[in-house]
PDB file of N, H, CA, C and O in Angstrom:
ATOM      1  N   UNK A   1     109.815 122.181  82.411  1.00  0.00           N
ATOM      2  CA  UNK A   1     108.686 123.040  82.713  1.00  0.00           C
ATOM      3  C   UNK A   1     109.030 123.987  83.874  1.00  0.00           C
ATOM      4  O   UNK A   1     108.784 125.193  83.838  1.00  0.00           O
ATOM      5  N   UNK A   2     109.549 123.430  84.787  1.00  0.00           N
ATOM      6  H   UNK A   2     109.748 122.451  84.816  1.00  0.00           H
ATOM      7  CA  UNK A   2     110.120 124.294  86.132  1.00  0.00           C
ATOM      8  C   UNK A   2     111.040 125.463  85.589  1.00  0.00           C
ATOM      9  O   UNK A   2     110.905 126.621  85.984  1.00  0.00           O
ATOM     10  N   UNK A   3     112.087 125.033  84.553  1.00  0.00           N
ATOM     11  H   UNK A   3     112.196 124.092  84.232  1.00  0.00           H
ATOM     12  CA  UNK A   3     112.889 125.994  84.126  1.00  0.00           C
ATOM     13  C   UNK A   3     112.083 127.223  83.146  1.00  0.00           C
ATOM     14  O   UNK A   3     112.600 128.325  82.960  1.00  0.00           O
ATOM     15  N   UNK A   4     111.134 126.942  82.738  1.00  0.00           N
ATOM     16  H   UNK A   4     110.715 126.047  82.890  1.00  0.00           H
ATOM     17  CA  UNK A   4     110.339 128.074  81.895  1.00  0.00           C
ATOM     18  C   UNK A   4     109.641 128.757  82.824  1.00  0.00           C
ATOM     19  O   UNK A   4     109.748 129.974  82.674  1.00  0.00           O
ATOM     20  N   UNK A   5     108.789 128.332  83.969  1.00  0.00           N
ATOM     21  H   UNK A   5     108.703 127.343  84.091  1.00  0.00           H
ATOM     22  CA  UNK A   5     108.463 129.024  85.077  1.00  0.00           C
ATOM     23  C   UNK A   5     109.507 129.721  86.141  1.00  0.00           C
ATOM     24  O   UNK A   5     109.220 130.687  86.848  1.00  0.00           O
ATOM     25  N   UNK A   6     110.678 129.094  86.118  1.00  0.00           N
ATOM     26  H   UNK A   6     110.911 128.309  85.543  1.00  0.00           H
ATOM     27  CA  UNK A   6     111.538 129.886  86.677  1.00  0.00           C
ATOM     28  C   UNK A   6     111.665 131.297  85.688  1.00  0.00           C
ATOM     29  O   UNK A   6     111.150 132.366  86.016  1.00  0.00           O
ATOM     30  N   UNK A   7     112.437 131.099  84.438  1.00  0.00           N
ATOM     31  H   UNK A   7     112.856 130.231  84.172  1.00  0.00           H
ATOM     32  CA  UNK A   7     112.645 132.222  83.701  1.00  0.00           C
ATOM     33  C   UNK A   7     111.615 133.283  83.317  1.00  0.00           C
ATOM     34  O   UNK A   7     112.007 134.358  82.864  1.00  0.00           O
ATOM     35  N   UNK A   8     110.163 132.997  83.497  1.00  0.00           N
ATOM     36  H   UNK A   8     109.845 132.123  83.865  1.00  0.00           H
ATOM     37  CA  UNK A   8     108.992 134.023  83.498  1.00  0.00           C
ATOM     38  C   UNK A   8     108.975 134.642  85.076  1.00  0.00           C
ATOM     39  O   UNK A   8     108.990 135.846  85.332  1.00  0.00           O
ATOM     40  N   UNK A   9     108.942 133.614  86.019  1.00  0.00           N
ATOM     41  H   UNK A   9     108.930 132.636  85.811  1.00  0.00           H
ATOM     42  CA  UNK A   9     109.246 134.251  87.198  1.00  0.00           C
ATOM     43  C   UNK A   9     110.282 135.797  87.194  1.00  0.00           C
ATOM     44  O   UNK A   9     109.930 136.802  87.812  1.00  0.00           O
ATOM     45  N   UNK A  10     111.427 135.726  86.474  1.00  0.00           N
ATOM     46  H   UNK A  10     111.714 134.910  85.972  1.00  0.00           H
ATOM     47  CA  UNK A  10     112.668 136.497  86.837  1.00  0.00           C
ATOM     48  C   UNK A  10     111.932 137.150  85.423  1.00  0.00           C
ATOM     49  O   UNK A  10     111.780 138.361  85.586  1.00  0.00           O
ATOM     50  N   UNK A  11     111.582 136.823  84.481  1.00  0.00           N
ATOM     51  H   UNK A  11     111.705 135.840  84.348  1.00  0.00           H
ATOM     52  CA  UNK A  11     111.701 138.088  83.646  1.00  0.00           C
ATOM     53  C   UNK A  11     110.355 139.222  84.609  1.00  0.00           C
ATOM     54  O   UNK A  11     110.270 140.432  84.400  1.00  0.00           O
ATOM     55  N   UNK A  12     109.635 138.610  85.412  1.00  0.00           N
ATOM     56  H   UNK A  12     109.705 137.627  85.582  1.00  0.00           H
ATOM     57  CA  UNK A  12     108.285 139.741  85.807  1.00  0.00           C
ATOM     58  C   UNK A  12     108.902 140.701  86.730  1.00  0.00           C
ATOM     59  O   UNK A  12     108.814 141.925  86.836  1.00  0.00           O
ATOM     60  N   UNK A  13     109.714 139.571  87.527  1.00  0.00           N
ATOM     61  H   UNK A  13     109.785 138.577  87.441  1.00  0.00           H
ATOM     62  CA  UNK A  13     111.002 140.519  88.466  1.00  0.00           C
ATOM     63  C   UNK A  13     111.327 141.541  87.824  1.00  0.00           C
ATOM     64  O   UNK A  13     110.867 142.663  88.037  1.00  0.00           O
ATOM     65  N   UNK A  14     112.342 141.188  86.777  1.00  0.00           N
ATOM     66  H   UNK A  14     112.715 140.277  86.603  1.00  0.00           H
ATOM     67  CA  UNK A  14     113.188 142.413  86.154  1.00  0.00           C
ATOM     68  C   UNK A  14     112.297 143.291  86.144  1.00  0.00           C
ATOM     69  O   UNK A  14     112.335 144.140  87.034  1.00  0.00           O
ATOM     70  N   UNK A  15     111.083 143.348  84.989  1.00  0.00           N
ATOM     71  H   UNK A  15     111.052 142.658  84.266  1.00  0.00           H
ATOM     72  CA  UNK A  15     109.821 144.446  84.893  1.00  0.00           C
ATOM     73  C   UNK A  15     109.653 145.088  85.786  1.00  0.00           C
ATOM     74  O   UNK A  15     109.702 146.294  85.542  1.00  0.00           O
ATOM     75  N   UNK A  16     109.396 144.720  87.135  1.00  0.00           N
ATOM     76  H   UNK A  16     109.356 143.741  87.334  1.00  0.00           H
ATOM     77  CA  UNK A  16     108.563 145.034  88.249  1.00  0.00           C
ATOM     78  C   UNK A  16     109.894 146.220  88.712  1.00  0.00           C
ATOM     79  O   UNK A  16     109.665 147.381  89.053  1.00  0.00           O
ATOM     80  N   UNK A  17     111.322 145.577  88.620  1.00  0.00           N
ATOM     81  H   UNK A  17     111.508 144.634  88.343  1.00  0.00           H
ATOM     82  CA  UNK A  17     112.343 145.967  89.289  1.00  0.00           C
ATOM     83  C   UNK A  17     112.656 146.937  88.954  1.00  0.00           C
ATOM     84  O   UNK A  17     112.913 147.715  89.873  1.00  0.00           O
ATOM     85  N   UNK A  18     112.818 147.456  87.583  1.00  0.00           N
ATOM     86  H   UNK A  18     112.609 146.824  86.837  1.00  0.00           H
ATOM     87  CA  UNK A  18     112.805 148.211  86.521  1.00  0.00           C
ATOM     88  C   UNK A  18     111.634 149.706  86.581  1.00  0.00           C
ATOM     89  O   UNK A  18     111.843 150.919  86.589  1.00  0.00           O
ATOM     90  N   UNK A  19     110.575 148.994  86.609  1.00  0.00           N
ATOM     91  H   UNK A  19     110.405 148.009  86.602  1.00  0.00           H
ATOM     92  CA  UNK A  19     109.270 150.369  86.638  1.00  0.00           C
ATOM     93  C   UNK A  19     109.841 150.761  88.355  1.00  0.00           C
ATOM     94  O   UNK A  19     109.949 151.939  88.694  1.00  0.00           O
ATOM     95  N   UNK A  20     110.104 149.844  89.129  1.00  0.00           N
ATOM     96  H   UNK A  20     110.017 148.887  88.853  1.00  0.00           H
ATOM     97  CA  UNK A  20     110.818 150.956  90.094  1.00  0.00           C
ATOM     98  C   UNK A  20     111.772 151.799  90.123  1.00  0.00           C
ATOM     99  O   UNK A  20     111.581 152.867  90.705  1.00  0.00           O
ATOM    100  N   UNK A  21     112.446 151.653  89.792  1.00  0.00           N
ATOM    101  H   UNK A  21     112.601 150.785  89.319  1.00  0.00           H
ATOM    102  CA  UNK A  21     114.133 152.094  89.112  1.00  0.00           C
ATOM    103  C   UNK A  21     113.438 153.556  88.526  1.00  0.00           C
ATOM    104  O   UNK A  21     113.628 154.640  89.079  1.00  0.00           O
ATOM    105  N   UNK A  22     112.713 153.393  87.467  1.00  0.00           N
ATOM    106  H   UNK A  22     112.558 152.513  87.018  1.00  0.00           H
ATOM    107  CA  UNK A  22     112.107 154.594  86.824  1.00  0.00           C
ATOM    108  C   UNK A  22     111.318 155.644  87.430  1.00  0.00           C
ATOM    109  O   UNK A  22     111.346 156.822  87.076  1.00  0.00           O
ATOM    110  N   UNK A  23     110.439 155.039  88.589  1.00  0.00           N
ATOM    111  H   UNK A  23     110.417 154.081  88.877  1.00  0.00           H
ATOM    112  CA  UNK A  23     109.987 155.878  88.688  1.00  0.00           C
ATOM    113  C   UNK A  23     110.430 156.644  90.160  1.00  0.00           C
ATOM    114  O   UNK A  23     110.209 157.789  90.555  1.00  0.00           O
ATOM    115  N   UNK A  24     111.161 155.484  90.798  1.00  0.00           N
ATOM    116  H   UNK A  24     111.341 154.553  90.478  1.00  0.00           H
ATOM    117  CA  UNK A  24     112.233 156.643  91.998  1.00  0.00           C
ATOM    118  C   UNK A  24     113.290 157.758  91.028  1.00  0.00           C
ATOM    119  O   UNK A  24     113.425 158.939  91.350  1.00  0.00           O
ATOM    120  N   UNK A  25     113.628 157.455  90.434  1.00  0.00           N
ATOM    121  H   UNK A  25     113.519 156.496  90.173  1.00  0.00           H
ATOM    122  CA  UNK A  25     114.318 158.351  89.368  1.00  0.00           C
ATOM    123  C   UNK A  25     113.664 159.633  89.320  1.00  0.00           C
ATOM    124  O   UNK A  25     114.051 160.754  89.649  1.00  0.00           O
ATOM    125  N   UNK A  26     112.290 159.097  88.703  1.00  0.00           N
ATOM    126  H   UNK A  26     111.975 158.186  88.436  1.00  0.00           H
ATOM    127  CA  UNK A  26     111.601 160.963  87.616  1.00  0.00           C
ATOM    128  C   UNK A  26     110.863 161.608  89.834  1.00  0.00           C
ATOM    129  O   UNK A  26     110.759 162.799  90.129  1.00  0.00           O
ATOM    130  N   UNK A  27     110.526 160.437  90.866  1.00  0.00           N
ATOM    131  H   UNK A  27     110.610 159.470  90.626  1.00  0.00           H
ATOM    132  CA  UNK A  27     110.578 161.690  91.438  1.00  0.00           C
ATOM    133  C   UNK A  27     111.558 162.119  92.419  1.00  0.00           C
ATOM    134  O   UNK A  27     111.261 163.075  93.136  1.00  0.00           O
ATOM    135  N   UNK A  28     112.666 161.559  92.551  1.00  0.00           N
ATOM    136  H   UNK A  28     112.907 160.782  91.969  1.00  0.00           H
ATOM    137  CA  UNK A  28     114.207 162.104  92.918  1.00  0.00           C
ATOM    138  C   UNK A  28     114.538 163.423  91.893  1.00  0.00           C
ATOM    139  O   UNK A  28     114.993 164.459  92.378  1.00  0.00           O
ATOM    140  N   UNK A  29     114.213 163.270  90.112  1.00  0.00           N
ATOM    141  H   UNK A  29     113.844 162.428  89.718  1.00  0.00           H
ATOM    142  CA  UNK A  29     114.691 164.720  89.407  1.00  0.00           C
ATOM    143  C   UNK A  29     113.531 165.443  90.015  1.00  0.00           C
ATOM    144  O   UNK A  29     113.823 166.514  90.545  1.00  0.00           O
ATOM    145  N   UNK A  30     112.332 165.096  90.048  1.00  0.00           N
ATOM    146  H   UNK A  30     112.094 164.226  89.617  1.00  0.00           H
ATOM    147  CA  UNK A  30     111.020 166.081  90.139  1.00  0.00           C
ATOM    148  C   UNK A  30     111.227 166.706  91.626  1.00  0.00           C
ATOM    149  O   UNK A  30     110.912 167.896  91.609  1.00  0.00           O
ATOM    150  N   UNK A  31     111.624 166.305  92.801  1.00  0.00           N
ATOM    151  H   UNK A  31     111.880 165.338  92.815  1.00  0.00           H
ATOM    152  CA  UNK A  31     111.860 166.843  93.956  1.00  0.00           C
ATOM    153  C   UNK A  31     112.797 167.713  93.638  1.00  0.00           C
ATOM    154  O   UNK A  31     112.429 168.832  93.995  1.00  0.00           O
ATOM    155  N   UNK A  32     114.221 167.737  92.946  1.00  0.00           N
ATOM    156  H   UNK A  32     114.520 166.828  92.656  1.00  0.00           H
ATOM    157  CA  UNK A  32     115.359 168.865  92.672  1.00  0.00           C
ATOM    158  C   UNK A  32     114.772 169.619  91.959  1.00  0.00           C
ATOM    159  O   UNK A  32     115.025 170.800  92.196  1.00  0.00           O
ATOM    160  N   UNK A  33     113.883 169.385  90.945  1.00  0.00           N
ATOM    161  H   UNK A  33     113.677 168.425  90.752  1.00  0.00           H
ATOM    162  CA  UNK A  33     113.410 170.532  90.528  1.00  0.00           C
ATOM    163  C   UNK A  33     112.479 170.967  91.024  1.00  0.00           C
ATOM    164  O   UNK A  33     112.322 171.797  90.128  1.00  0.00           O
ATOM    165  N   UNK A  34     111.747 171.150  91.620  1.00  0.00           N
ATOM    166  H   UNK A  34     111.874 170.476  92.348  1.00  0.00           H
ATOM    167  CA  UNK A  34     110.826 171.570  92.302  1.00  0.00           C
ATOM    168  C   UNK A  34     110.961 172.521  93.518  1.00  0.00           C
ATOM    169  O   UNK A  34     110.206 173.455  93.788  1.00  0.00           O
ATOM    170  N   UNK A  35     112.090 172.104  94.222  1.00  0.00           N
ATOM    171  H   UNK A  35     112.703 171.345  94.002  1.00  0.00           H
ATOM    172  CA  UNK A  35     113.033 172.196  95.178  1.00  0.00           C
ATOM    173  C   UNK A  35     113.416 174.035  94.838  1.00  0.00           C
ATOM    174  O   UNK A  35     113.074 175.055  95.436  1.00  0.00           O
ATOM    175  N   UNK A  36     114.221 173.818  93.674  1.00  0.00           N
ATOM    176  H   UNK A  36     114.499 172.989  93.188  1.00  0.00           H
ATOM    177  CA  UNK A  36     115.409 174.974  92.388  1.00  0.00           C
ATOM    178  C   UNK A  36     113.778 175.860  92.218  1.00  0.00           C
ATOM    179  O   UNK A  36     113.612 176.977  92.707  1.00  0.00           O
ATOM    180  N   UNK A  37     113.186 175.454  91.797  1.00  0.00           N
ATOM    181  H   UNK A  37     113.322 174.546  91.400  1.00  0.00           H
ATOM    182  CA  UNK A  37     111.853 176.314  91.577  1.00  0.00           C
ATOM    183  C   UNK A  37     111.475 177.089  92.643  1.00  0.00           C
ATOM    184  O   UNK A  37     111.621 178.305  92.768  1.00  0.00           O
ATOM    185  N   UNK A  38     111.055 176.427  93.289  1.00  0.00           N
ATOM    186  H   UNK A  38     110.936 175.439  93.188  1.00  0.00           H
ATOM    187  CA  UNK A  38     110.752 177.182  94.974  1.00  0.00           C
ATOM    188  C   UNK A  38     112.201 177.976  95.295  1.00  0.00           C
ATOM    189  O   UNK A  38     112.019 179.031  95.901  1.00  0.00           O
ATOM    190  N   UNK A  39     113.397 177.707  95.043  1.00  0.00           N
ATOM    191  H   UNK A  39     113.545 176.849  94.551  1.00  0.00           H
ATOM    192  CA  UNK A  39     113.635 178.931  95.544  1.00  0.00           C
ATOM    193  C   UNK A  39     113.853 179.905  94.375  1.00  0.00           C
ATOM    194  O   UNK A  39     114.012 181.060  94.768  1.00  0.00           O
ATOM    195  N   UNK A  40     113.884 179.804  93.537  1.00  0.00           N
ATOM    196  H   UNK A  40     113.755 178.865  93.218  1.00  0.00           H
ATOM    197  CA  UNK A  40     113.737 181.227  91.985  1.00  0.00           C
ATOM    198  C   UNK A  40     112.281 181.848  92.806  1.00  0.00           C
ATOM    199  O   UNK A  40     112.288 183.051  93.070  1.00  0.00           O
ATOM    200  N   UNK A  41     111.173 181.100  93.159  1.00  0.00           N
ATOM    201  H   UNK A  41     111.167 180.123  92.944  1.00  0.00           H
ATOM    202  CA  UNK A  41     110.363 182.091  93.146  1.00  0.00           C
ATOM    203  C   UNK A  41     110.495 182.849  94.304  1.00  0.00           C
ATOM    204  O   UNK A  41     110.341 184.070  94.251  1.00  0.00           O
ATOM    205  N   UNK A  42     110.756 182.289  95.327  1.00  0.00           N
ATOM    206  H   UNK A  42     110.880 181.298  95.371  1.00  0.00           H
ATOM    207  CA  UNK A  42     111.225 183.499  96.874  1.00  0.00           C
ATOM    208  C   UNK A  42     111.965 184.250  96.230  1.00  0.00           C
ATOM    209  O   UNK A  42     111.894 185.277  96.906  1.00  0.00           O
ATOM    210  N   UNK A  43     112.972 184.583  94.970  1.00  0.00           N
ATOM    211  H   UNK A  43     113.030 183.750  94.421  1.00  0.00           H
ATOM    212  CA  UNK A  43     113.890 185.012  95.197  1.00  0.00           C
ATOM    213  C   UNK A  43     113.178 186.143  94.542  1.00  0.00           C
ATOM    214  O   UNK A  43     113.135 187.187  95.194  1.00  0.00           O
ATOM    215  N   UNK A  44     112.480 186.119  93.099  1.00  0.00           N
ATOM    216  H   UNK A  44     112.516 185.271  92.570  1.00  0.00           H
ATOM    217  CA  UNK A  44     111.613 186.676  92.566  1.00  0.00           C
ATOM    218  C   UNK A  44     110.487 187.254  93.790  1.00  0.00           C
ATOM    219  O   UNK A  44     110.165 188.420  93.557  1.00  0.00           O
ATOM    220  N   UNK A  45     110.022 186.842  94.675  1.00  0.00           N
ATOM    221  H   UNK A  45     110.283 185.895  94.864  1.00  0.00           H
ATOM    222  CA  UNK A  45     108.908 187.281  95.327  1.00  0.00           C
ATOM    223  C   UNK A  45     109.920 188.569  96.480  1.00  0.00           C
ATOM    224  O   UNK A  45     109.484 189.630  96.927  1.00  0.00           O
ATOM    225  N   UNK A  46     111.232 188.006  96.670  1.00  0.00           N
ATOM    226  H   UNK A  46     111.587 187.144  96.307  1.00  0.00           H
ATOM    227  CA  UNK A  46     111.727 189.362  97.246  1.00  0.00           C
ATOM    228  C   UNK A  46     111.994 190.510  96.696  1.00  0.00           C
ATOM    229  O   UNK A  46     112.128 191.618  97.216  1.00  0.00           O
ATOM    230  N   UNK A  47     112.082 190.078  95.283  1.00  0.00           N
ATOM    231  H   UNK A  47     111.973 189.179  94.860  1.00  0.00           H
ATOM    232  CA  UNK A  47     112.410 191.266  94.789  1.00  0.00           C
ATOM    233  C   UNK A  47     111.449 192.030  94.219  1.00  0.00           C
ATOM    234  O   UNK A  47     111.740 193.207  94.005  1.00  0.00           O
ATOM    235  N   UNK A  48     110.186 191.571  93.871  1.00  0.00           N
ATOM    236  H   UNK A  48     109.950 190.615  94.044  1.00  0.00           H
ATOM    237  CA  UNK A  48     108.939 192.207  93.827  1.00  0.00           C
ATOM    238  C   UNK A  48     108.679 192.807  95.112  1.00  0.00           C
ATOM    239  O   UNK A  48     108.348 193.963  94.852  1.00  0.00           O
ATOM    240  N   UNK A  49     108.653 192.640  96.339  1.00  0.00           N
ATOM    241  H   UNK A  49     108.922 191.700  96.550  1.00  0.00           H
ATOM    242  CA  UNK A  49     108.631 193.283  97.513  1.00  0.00           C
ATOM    243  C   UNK A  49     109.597 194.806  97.756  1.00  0.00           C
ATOM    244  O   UNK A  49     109.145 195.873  98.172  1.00  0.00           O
ATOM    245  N   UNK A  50     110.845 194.549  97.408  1.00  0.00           N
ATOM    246  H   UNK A  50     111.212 193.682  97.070  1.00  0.00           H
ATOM    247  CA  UNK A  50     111.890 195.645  97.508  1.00  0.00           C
ATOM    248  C   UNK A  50     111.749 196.290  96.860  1.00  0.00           C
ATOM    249  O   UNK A  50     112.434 197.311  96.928  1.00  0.00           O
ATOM    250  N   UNK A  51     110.927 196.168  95.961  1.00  0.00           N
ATOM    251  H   UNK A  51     110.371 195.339  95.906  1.00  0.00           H
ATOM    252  CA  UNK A  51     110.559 197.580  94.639  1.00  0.00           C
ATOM    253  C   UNK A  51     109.521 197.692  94.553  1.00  0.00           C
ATOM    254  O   UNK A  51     109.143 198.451  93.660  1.00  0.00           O
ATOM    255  N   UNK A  52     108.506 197.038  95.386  1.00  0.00           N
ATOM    256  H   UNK A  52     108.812 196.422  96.111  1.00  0.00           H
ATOM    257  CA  UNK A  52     107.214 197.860  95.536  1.00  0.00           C
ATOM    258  C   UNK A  52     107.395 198.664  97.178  1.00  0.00           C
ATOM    259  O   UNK A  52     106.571 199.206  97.915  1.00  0.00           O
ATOM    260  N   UNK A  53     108.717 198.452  97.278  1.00  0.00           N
ATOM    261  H   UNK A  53     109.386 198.012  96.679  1.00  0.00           H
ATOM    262  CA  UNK A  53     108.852 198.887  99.162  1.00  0.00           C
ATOM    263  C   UNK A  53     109.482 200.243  98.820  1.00  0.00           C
ATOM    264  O   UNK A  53     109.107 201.232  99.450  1.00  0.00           O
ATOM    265  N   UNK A  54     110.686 200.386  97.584  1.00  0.00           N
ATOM    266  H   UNK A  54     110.990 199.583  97.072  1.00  0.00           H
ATOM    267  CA  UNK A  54     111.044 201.569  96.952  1.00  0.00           C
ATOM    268  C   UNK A  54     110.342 202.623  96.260  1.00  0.00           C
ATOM    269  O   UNK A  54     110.747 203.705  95.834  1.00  0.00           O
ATOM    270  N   UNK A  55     109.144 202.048  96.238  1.00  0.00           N
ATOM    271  H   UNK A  55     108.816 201.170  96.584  1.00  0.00           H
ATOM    272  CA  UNK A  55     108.281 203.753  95.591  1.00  0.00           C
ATOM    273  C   UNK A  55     107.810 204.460  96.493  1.00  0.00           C
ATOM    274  O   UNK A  55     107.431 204.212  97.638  1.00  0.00           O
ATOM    275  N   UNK A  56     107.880 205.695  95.663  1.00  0.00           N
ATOM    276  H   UNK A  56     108.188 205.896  94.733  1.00  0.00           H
ATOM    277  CA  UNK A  56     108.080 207.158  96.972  1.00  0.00           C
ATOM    278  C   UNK A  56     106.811 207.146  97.445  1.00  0.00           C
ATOM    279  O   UNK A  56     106.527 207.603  98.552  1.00  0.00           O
ATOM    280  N   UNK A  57     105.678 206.452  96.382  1.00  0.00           N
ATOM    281  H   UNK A  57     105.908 206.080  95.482  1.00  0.00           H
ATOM    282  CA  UNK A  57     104.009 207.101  96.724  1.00  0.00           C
ATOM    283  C   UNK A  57     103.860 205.550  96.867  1.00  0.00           C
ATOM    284  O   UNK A  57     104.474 204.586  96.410  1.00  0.00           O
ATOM    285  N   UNK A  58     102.594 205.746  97.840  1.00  0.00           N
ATOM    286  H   UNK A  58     102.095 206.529  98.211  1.00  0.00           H
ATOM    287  CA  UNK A  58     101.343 204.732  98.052  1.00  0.00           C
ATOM    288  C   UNK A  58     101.370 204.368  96.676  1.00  0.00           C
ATOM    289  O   UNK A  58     101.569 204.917  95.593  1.00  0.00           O
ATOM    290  N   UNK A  59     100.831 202.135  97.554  1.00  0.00           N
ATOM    291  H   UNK A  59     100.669 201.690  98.434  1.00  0.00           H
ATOM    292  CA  UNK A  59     101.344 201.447  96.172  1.00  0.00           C
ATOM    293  C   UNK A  59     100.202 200.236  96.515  1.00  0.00           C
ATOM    294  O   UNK A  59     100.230 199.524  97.519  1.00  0.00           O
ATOM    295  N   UNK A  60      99.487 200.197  95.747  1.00  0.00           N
ATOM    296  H   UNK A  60      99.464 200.775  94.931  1.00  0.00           H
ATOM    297  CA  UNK A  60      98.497 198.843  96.110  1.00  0.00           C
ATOM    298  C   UNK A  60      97.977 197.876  94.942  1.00  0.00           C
ATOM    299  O   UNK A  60      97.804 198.310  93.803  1.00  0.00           O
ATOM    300  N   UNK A  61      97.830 197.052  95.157  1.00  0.00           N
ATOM    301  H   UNK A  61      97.970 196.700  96.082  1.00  0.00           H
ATOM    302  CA  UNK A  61      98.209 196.356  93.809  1.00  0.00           C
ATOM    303  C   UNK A  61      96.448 195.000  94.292  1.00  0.00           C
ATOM    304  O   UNK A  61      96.751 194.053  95.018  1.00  0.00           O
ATOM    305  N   UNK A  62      94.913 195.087  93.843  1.00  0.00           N
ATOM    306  H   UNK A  62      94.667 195.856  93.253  1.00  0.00           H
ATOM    307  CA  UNK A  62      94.386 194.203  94.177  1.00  0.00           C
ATOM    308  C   UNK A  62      93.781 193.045  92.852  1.00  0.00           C
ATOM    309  O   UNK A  62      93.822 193.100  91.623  1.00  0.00           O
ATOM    310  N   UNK A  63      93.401 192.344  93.538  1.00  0.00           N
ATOM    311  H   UNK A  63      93.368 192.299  94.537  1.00  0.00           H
ATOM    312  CA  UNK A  63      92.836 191.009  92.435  1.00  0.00           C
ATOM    313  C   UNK A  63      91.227 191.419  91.807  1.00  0.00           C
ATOM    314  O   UNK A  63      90.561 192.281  92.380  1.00  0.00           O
ATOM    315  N   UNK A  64      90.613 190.568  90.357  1.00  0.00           N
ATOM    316  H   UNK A  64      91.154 189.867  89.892  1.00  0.00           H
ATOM    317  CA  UNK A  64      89.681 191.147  89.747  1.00  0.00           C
ATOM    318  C   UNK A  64      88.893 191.414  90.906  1.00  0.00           C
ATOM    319  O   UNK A  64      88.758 192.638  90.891  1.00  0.00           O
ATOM    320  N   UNK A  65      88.243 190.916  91.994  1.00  0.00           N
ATOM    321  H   UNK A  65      88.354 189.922  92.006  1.00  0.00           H
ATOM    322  CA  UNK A  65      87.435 190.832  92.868  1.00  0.00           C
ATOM    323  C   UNK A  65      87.456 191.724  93.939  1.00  0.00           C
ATOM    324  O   UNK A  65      86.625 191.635  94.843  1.00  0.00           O
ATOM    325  N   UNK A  66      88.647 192.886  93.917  1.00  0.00           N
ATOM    326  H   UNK A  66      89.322 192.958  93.182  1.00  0.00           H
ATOM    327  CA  UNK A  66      88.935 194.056  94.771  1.00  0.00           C
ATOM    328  C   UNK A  66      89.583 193.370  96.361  1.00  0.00           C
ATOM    329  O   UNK A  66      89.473 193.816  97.503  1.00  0.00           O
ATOM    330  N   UNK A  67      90.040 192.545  96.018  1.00  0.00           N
ATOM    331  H   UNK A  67      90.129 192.183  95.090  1.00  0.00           H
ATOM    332  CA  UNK A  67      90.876 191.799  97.610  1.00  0.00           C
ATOM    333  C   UNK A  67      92.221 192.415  97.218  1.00  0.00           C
ATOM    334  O   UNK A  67      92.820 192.146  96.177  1.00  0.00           O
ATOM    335  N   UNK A  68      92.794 193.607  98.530  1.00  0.00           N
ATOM    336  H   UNK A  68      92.308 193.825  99.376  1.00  0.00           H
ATOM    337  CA  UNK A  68      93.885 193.770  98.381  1.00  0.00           C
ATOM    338  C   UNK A  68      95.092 192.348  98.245  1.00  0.00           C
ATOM    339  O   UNK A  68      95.016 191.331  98.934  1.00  0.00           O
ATOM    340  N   UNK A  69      96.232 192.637  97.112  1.00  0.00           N
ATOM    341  H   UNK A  69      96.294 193.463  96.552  1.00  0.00           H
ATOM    342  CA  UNK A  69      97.009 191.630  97.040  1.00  0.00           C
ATOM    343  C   UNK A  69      98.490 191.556  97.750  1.00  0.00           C
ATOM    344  O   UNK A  69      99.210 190.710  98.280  1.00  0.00           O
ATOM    345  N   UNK A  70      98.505 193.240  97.373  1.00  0.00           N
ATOM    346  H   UNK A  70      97.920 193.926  96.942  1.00  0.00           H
ATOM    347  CA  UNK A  70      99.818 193.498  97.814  1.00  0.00           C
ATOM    348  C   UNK A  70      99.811 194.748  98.111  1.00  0.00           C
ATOM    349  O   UNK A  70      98.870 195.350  97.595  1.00  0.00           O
ATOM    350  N   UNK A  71     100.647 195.505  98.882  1.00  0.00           N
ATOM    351  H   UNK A  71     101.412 195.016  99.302  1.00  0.00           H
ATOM    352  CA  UNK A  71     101.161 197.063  99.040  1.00  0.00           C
ATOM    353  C   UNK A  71     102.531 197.192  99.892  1.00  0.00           C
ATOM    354  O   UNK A  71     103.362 196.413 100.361  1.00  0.00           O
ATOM    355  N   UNK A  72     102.281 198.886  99.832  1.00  0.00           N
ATOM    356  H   UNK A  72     101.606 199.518  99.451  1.00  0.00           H
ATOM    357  CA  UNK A  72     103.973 199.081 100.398  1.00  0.00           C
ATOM    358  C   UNK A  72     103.459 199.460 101.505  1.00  0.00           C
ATOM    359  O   UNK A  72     102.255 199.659 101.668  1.00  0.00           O
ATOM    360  N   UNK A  73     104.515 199.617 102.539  1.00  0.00           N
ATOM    361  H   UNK A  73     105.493 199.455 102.407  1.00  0.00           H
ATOM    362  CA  UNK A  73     104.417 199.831 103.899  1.00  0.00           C
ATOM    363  C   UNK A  73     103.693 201.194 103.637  1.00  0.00           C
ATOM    364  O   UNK A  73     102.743 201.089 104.413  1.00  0.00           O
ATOM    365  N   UNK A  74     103.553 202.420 103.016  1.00  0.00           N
ATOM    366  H   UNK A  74     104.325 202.506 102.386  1.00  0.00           H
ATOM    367  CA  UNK A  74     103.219 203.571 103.022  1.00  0.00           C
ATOM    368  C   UNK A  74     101.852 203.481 102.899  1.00  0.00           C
ATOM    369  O   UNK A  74     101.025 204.168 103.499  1.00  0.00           O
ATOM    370  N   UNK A  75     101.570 202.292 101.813  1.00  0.00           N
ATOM    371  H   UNK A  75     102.242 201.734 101.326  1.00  0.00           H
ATOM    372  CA  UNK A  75      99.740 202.480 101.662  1.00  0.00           C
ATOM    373  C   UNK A  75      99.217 201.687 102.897  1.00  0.00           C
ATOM    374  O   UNK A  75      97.999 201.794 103.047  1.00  0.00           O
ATOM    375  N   UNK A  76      99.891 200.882 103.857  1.00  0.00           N
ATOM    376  H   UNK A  76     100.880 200.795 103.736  1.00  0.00           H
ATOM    377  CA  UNK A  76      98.940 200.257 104.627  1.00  0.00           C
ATOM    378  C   UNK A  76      99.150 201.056 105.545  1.00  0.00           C
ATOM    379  O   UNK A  76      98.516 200.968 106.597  1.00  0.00           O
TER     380      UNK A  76
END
């Protein structure tokens, strides 16, 4: 009887040991990606800046609600 309670003991272990294993895993990948994401979008958000900074004319860009979002140094 001890030996069947031992071996349920260790199989709940493994389980328990296991759903950890998994889920330090998905958020160790989810931090690198997340990470790689954040910087595509700075990189994207600079370059939306440098070419709204390159037009010759006033440049303003606002949300449905009329809150300026963005502009070039010329329109502010």
């Amino acid at each position: 009887m001890m030996g069947l309670l031992i071996l349920i003991y260790i199989a709940v272990q493994s389980r328990i040991a296991y759903g950890f294993r998994v889920r330090i895993t998905q958020t160790a990948i989810s931090y690198f990606e997340s990470k790689a994401l954040g910087e595509r979008i700075m990189q994207a958000e600079k370059r939306l800046t440098d070419t709204i900074e390159s037009f010759p004319d006033e440049f303003a860009l606002f949300d449905m609600d009329d809150n300026l979002v963005l502009c070039n140094s010329r329109y502010s």
